[in-house]
Structure formats: C-alpha cells, structure tokens
C-alpha positions in Angstrom: 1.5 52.8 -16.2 5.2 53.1 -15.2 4.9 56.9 -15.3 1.8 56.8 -13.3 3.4 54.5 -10.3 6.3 57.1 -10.0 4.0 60.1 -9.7 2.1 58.2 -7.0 5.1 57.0 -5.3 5.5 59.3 -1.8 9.4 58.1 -1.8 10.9 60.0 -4.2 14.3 59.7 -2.8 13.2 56.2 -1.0 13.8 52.3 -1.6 11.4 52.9 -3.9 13.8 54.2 -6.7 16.5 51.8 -6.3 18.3 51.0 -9.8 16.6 47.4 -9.5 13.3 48.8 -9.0 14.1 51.2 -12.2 14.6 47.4 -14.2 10.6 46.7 -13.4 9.5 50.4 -14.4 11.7 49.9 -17.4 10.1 46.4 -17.9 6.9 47.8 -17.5 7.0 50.9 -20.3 9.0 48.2 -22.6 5.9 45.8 -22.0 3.1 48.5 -22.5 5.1 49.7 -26.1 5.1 45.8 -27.3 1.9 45.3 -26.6 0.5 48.3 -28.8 2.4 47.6 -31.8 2.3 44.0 -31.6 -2.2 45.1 -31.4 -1.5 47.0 -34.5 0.5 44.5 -36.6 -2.1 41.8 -35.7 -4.9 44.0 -36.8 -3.2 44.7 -39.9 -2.3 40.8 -40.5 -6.1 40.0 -39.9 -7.3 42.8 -42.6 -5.2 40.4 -44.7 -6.6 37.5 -43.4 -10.4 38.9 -43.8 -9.8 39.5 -46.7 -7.9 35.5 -48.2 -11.0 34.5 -46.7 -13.7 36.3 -48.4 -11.9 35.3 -51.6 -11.2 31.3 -50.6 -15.3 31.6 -49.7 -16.6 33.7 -52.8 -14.9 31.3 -55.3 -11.4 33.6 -56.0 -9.1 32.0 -54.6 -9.4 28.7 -57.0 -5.8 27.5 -58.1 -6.5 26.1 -61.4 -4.8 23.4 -62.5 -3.2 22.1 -66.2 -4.8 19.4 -68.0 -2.0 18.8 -70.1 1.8 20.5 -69.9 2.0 23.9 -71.2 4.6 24.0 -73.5 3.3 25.4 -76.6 4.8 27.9 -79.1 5.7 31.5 -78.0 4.0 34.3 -79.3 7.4 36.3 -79.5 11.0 36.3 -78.5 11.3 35.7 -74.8 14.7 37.3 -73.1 15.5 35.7 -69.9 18.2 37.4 -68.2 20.3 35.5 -65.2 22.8 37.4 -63.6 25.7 35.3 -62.4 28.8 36.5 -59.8 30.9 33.8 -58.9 28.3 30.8 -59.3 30.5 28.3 -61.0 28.6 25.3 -59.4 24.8 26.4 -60.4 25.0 28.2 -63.7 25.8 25.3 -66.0 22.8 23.1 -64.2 20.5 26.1 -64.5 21.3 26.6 -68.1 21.1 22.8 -69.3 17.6 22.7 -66.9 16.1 25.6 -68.6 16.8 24.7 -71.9 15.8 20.8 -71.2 12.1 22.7 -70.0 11.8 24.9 -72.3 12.4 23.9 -76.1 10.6 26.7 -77.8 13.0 28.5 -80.2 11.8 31.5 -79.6 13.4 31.6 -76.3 16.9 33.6 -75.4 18.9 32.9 -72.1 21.0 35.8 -71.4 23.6 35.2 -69.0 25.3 38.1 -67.1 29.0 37.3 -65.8 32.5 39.1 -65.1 35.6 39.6 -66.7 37.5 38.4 -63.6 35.0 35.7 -62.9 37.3 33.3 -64.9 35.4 29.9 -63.5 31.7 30.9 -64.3 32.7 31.6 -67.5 34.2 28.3 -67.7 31.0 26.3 -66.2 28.8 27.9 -69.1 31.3 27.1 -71.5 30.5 23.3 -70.4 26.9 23.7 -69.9 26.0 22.2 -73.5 26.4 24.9 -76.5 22.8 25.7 -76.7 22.4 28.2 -79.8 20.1 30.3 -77.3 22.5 30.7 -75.2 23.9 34.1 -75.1 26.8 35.0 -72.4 27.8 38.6 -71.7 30.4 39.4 -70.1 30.6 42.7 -68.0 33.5 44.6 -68.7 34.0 45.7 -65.5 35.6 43.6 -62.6 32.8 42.2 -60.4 30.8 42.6 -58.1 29.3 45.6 -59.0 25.5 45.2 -58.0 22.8 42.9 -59.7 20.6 45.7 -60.8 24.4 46.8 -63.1 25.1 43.2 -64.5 21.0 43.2 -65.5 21.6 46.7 -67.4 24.7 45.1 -69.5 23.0 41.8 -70.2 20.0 44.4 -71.3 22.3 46.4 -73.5 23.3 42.7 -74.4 19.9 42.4 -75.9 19.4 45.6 -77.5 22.1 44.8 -79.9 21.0 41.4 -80.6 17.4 43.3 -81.5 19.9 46.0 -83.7 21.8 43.5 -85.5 19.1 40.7 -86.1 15.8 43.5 -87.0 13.8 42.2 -84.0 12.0 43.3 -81.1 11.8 41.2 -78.0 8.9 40.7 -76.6 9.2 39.8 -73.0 11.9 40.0 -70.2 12.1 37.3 -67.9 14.5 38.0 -64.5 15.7 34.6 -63.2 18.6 33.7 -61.1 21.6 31.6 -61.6 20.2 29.0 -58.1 16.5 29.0 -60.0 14.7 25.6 -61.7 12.2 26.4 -63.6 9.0 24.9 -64.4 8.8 23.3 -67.6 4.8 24.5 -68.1 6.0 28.6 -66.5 7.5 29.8 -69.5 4.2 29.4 -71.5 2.2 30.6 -69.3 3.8 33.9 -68.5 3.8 34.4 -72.1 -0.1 33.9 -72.8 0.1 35.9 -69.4 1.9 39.0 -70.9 -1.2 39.0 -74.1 -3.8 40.6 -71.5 -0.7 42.5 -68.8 2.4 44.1 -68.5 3.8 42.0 -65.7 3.1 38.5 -64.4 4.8 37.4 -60.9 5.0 33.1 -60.8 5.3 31.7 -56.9 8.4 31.0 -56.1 8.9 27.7 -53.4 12.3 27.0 -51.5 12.8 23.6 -51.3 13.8 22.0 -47.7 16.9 20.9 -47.4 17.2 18.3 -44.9 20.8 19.6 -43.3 19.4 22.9 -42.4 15.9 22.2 -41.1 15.8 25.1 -39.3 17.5 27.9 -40.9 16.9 27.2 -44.6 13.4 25.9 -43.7 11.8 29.1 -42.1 12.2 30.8 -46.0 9.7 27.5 -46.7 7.0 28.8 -43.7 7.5 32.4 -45.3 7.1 32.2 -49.1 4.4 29.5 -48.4 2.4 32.0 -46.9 3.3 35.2 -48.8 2.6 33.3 -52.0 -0.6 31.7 -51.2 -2.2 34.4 -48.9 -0.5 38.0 -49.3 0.4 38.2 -53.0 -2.9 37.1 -53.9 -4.7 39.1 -51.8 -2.3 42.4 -53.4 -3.1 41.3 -56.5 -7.3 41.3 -56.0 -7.2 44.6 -54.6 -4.9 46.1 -57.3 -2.1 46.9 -55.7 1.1 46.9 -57.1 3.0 44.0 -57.2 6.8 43.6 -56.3 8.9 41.0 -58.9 10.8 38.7 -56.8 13.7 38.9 -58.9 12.6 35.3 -60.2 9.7 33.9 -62.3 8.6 36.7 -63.4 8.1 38.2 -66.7 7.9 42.1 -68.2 6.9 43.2 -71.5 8.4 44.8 -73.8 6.5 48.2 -73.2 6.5 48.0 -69.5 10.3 48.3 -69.8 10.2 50.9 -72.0 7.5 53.0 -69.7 10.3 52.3 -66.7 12.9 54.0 -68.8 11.1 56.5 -69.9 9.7 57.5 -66.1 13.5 57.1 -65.1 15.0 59.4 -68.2 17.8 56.8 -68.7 18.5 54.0 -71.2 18.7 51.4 -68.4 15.4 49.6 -66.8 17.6 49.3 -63.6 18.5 51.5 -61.2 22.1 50.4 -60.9 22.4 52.1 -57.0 19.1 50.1 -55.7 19.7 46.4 -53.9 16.3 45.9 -54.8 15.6 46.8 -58.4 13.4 43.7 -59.2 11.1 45.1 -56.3 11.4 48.4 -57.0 10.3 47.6 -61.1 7.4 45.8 -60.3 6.1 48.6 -58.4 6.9 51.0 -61.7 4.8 48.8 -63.5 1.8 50.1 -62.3 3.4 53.6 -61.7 3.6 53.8 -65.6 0.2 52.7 -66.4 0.9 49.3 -66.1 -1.2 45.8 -65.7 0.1 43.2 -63.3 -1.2 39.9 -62.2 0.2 37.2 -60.0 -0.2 33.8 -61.4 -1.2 30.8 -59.4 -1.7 27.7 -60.9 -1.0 23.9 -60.3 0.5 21.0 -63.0 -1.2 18.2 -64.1 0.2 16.3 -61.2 -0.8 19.2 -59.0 2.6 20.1 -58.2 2.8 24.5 -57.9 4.0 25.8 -61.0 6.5 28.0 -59.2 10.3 28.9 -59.3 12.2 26.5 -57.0 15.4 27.2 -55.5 17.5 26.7 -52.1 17.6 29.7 -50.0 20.4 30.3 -47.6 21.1 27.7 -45.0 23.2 29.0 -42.5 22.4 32.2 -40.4 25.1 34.0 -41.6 24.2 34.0 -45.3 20.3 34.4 -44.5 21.2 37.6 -42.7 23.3 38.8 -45.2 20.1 38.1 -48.0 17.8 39.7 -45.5 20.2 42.5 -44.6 19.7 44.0 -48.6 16.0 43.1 -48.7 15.4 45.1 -45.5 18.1 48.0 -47.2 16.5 48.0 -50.6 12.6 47.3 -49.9 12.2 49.7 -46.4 15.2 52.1 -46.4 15.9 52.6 -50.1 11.8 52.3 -51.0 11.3 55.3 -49.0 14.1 57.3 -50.7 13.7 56.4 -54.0 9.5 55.3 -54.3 7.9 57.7 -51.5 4.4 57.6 -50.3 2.4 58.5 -53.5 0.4 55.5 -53.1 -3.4 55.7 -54.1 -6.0 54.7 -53.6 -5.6 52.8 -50.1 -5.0 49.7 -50.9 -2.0 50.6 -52.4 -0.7 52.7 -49.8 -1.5 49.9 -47.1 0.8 47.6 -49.0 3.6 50.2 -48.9 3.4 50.5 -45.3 3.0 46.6 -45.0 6.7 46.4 -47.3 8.2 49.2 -45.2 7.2 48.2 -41.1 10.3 45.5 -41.5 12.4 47.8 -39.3 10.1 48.6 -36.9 8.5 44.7 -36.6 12.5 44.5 -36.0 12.0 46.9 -33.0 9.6 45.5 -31.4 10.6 41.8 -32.0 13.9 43.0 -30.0 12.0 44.4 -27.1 9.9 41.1 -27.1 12.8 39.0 -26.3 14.6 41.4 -24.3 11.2 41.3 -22.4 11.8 37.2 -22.3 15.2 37.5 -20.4 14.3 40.3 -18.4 11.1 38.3 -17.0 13.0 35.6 -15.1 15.2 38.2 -13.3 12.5 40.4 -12.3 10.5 37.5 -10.8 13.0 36.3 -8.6 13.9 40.1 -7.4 10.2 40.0 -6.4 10.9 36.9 -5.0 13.5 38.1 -2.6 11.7 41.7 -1.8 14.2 43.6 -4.0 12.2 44.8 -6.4 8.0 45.6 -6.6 6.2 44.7 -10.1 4.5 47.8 -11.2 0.4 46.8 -11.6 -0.8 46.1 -14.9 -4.0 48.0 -15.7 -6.8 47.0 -17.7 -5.5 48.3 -21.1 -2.5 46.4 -20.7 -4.3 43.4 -19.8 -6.2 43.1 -23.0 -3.9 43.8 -24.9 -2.0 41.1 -23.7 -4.9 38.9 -24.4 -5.3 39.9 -27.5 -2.1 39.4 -28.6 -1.7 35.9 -26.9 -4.9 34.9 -28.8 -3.3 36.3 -32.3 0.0 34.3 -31.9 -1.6 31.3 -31.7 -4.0 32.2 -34.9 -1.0 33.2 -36.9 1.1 30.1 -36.0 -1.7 28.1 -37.1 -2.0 30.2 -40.6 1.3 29.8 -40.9 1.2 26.0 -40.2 -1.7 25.4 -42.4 0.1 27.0 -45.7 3.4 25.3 -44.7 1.7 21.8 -44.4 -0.7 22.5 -47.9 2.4 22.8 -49.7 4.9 21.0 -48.1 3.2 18.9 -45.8 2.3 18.0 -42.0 5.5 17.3 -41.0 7.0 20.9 -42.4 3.7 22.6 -41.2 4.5 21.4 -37.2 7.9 22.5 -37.9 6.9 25.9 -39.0 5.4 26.7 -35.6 9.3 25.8 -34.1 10.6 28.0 -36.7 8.7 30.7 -36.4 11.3 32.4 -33.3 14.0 31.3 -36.0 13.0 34.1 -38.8 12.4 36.4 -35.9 15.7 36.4 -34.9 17.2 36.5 -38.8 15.1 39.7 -39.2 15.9 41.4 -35.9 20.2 40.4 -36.9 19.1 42.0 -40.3 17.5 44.7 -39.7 20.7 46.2 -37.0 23.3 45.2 -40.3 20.6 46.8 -42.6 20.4 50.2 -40.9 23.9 50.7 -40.2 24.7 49.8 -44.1 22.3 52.4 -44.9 23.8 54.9 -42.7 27.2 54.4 -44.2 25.8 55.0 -47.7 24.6 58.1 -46.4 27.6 59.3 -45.5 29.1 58.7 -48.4 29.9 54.9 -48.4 29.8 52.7 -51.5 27.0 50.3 -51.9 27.6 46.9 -51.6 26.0 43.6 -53.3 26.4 41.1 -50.5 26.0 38.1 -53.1 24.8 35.1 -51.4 27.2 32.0 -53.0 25.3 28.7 -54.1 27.0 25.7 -54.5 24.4 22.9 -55.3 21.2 23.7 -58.0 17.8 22.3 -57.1 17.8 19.6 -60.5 21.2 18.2 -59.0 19.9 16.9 -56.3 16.5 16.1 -57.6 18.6 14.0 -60.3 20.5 12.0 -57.1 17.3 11.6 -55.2 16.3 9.4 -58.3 18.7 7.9 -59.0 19.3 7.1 -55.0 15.6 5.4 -55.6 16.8 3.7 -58.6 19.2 2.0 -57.0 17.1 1.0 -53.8 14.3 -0.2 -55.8 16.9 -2.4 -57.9 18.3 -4.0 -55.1 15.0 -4.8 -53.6 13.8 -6.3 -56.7 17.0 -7.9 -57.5 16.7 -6.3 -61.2 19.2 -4.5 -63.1 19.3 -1.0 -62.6 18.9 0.9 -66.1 22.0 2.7 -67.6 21.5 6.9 -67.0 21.1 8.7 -70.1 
C-alpha cells in the first residue's frame, strides 16, 4: 500500500519524497481505490448475470412471438399523452404514424405544446385532422419541465372524461421522436387486464452518421432491455417507465395522486417523473410487468426512436437522467425499499455518480501510466510494489472487462447484428466518457437547485422521426430495384 511504503521509508526528508515520487504514491492509492469498486460493481453486474441465466436455462426468459398482428379492439379508452417543446419536425410524423398503427377508435392522442411554440402548433395542424387527435396547449410560455406539460395534457383529459361521461382507462406516455409498433398498443391493453403498469422495450435505431455517439445508446438499451429489466421484473422489483411505451391504468394514476395529496400524477419539480411513477406503482400497491415479445416477422415489438447523436446533446440527455434518477431519487424516493431485491435495484439506479467516480480515476490512471513509466525509466521516480490484494484484484477485473464486453456484444449483435455487436466493444469507452461529462454537469446542476436555482428541462431537439427515413430507405430501394430491372417504378401513395 502507498501508506505502508511511506511508513517504511527511512528518508523522510530524502529523494524519496520528491513531488514526482508523490505522482507514483498518488498513482498507487488511485489504483488500489479503482480496483475495489470496479470488484464490487462486477460482482454486482454478475448477480445480474446469474441470475438472466438461470432464467434463459429454466425456460423464463422465452420471447414469445405473434402469430398474427395484434390489432384487435380495445377494451377501454386508451389516453396517450406526448409532450412536445419545440419539435416542429417530428410531431406531425409521429401523429400521422401512430394513427396509421393504431386504427382502434377507442384510442386518444393527447398532444402537449406551448403558447409561444407557434411552429409545433403549426406541424399538428398539418399532420392530417385525425378526430383523435386532441392538442393542448399550455398556457404558459415554454419550457417549463415535461413532467408540467404531462399534468396540463392530464387536466386535458379530465375534462374530456367531464364533458363526454367517461372514464379512461389507460395512460400511455410517449414522446414526440417515438414510432410505435403497430401490434404495442394492443398488447399493453390486454397487458393492463391482469396489472397496473406494463413497460414495452424501447430500441434506438443506428444511424449511420453518428456510429459512435448515437450507437453506444444501441449497446445500452440492448442490454438493459433484454438482460436487466427482465431480470427486475422476475424478482419483483419495481420497474421504472421509460417515459415511452409504456402504459398506466387508470387506478394506478389515481393511487399516485392520492400517495402525493395533489391532483396531478406528476411531480412537476422532478426531471424524471416517468421513472419516478413507475417506482409509485408498486409503492401504491401496484402490479407491474415488463413486456417482451417479438412480431410475426420477429422483429422486437418495442418503441423505436433516434437518440442523440452528437456528444453535446447525449450529455445534456444524460445530465437529467443522472439529476432526476440518482440525485433527485434519493431526495424525493429514499431507501424504503423491501425486501432485497428491491433495494438492490435502487442502489443499482443510484451508483451512476459514483461508476462516474471511478470511471474518472480509471482514465486518469491511463494518462498517468505512460508518465510514470518513463520517470522510472530515467531513475526519477520508484513504482510503489503492488501486493497480493492488489494483484487479484487486478485480475479479476481484467477477466470481468472482457466478460462484460462480450455480454454486451452478444445483446448488441441479437438485436442489431454482428456488425453492431463488434462495434459495441469500440463503443463501450464512448458511453464512459458521456456518463463521466454527465455526471460533473449533473452534480453541479443539482447543487445550484439547492441553493435556490430554478430547475431546468434541457430538451433534447429532434429534427428527423424514425418512419421518415424508414419511408426514404424504401423508396431508395424502390428506385434501385427499378432501375435494375428496367421496370417502372410504382407511383407512392
């Protein structure tokens, strides 16, 4: 140990303690505190892991998959509400996609905008003049934060229940970006007969002009949504909404009200309220389940969407997931977890900052490496021994890197394929560096608050919906297969 080497030192005022020999003990004590907590967060990853695989073995992890499409008649109205700040270029694609998906006439599409948002308005003007369409506008100017336009598109549906004598049925949070999948809508809703909340997979889609950035959400949902979540959801833990794809009843709303003594579902000062819901779900006496389940074609019937694909928007995303899940979890949930299972997940949403931590040190650890070799080099500076503790440690965690990149490969490439599954293992230093940028923005935003600061909804802008370019990639084909053939290429509807 560094502290060890300094008691044992008989220079005390010698060569010994020169300010470059201070860099190796302070390498040293850095190494020894990565090493420990990178041993503890792969012991808790393979508790996970132990745990996917007893199900995959025993039979419980079968993904089921449709005979037909889903797309039968809803046992009730079916609310979905989309909150929408500034996202002119999405929201009349979303709307027209949704509607196309979903014919049942039992469904409502609530869409949340501003009074000074003059161009969304406009886009769902032109999105089509679907009777269940509904637009609310806030009257306040925007942004406020997401969980606030979700409470006035709720009030929204309150006095559609007042005027028209009707209950709803079932909530549905989706986001302006989201395309939905045609069979999801039925599902949740034969979902909701037997819980209170049902979670669908959501996939981000590659894009192929931000391989790196946008693609390391791919590696990460890919694996959170075919290995974590499922394994939450067998041991009865809580699950967290994603914001999107995911459905409450009616009287898991009204237990959230109730257990917050207002007459809103959302807690209009959280960045996280869709998180921080699912979690009251259970709280309340609640039933959750996450649904996994493939088409007819096989395809995941999940939420798809494109995540941020530059670094500064993906920090900005992480930035309030890191704020509202770790920071503002503890405030506002606490630690009255039980039984364990529960409370291990709460500590598994919550390390963030401290995975952060130790990430940091990691790579500080990287660039402090090549300097201290060549001091050693040049007889400047000693390298402090490394015991046998430290040793196995190191070992271990050597041996658990490589196991994780190959999870994570192996759940990249099921769903996206081999090509995306060898990239994940390049990506993987990407979404450590995003979280560690993050987690610094995250903690001094939650500082500020604090101290009296106002709480800001860093909105991340989309310009292009998921069904747009699915629509060109067709049509792209269209026209190469035309020319090849030398046949007339068909008029679009």
């Amino acid at each position: 140990m560094g502290f060890r080497f300094l008691l044992a030192c008989p220079l005390i005022s010698g060569s010994c303690f020169t300010p470059l020999q201070w860099l190796a003990i302070v390498e040293h004590e850095l190494l020894l505190f990565a090493a420990i907590w990178f041993a503890v967060f792969a012991i808790d990853e393979m508790l996970v892991d132990l745990a996917w695989f007893r199900l995959r073995f025993s039979g419980g992890l079968r993904t089921e998959r449709l005979a037909a499409p889903a797309q039968g008649e809803l046992s009730g109205i079916a609310a979905v509400l989309v909150p929408a700040w500034q996202e002119a270029g999405v929201i009349a694609e979303m709307v027209r996609h949704s509607f196309r998906c979903w014919p049942q006439r039992d469904l409502r599409i609530y869409v949340g905008c501003y009074r000074n948002d003059e161009a969304t308005l406009a886009a769902l003007v032109a999105s089509g003049g679907d009777r269940r369409l509904r637009v609310v506008v806030h009257d306040a100017d925007g942004p406020t934060t997401k969980a606030d336009c979700l409470n006035r598109i709720y009030r929204a549906v309150c006095e559609d229940e007042r005027r028209g004598g009707h209950r709803v049925r079932a909530l549905i949070l989706h986001d302006a970006e989201d395309m939905v999948h045609p069979s999801a809508l039925t599902l949740m809703d034969r979902a909701l007969d037997k819980v209170d909340f049902v979670q669908l997979p959501v996939r981000p889609e590659p894009q192929a002009a931000s391989r790196w950035v946008a693609g390391h959400y791919c590696d990460e949902f890919a694996e959170a949504h075919a290995r974590d979540m499922v394994v939450r959801d067998r041991i009865g833990a809580a699950l967290p909404a994603a914001g999107v794809g995911c459905a409450f009843s009616r009287i898991a709303i009204d237990r959230i009200i109730e257990r917050r003594a207002s007459v809103h579902p959302f807690a209009a000062e959280c960045l996280t309220e869709d998180y921080e819901c699912g979690l009251l779900v259970n709280e309340t006496g609640g039933r959750s389940t996450f649904l996994r389940m493939r088409d007819e074609q096989g395809g995941l019937i999940a939420t798809r969407e494109f995540f941020p694909a530059t670094v500064a928007a993906s920090v900005r995303q992480k930035t309030r997931w890191i704020h509202g899940i770790a920071f503002q979890g503890w405030d506002r949930l606490g630690w009255n977890a039980w039984p364990g299972g529960e409370l291990w997940m709460r500590l598994r949403d919550r390390r963030g900052p401290l995975v952060a931590l130790v990430l940091a040190v990691a790579y500080l650890l990287v660039l402090m490496w090549p300097v201290l070799l060549l001091l050693d080099m040049v007889g400047m500076a000693a390298p402090l021994q490394r015991d046998g503790l430290l040793q196995g440690l190191l070992v271990f965690n050597l041996i658990n890197l490589i196991w994780r990149l190959a999870m994570r490969a192996m759940h990249t490439a099921r769903e996206y394929g081999w090509n995306e599954g060898l990239r994940a293992v390049l990506r993987f230093p990407v979404g450590n560096v995003i979280a560690i940028m993050a987690t610094r923005r995250a903690l001094v935003a939650y500082l500020r608050v604090l101290m009296g600061g106002r709480l800001l909804w860093e909105h991340t802008a989309h310009r292009v919906h998921v069904a747009q370019v699915c629509a060109a990639d067709v049509r792209v084909n269209d026209e190469y297969m035309a020319e090849y053939k030398g046949a007339a290429l068909p008029t679009p509807a």
